[in-house]
C-alpha positions as CSV (number, residue, x, y, z in Angstrom):
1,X,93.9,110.2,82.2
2,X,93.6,110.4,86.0
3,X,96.6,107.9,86.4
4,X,98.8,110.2,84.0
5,X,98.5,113.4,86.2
6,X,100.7,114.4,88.9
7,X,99.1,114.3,92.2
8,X,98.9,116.9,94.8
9,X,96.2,115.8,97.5
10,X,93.2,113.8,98.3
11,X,91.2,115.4,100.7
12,X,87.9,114.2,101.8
13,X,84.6,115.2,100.9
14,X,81.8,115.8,103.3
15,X,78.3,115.9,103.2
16,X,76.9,119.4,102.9
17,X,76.0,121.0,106.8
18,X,72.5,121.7,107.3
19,X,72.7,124.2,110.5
20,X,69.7,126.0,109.6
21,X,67.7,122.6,111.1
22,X,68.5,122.9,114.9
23,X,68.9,126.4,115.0
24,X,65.4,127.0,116.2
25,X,65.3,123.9,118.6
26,X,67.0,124.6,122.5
27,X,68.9,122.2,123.8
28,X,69.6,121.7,127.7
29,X,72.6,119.7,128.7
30,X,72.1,116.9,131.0
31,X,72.4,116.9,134.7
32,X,74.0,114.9,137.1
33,X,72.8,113.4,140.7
34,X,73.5,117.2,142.0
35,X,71.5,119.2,139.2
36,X,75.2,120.2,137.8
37,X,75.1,120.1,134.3
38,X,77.4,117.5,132.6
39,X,80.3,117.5,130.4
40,X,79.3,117.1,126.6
41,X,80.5,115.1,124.3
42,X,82.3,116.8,121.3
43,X,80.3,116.7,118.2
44,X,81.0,113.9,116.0
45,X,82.6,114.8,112.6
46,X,80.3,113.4,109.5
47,X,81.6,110.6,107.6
48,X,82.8,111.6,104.3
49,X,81.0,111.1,101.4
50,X,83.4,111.3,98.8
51,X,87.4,111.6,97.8
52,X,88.9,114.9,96.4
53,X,91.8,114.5,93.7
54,X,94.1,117.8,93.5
55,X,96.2,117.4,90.4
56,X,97.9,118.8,87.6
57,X,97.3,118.8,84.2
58,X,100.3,117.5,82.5
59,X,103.8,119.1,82.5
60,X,102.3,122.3,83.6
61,X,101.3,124.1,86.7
62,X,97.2,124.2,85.2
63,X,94.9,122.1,88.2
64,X,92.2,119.5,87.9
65,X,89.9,118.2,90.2
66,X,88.4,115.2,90.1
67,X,86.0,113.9,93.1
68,X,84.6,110.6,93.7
69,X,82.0,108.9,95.6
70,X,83.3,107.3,98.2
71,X,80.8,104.4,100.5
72,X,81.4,101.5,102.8
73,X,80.2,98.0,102.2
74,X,80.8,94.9,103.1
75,X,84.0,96.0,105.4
76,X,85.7,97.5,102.4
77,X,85.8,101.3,100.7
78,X,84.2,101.6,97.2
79,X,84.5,104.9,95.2
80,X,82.6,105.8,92.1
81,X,83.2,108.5,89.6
């Protein structure tokens, strides 16, 4: 039935934040040579865990939403229902 709908977007699906972790812990930025402190690094986005299919239901304007699970293996992309 997935291959029948229209399709609207696939938008990836990340794992859940857990900020509540480091909140507690302080961080100090590194220094150089002069005791300046360094430029940092943006944070790195998380991988995404899983695909999200927008679509339609049919002829009408109704949506669905369907996500799969999405891992890497073996140099290739595998999704799962």
């Amino acid at each position: 039935a997935v291959v029948q709908r229209p399709l609207v977007d696939i938008a990836p699906v990340y794992p859940a934040s857990d900020d509540s972790a480091g909140a507690d812990a302080t961080v100090t930025a590194p220094l150089d040579a002069e005791g300046q402190p360094l430029a940092q690094a943006p944070p790195q986005r998380p991988r995404p865990v899983g695909l999200r299919l927008e679509q339609t239901l049919g002829t009408t304007a109704t949506p669905a939403r369907t996500v799969f699970g999405l891992r890497r293996q073996y140099g290739c992309f595998w999704i799962t229902l």
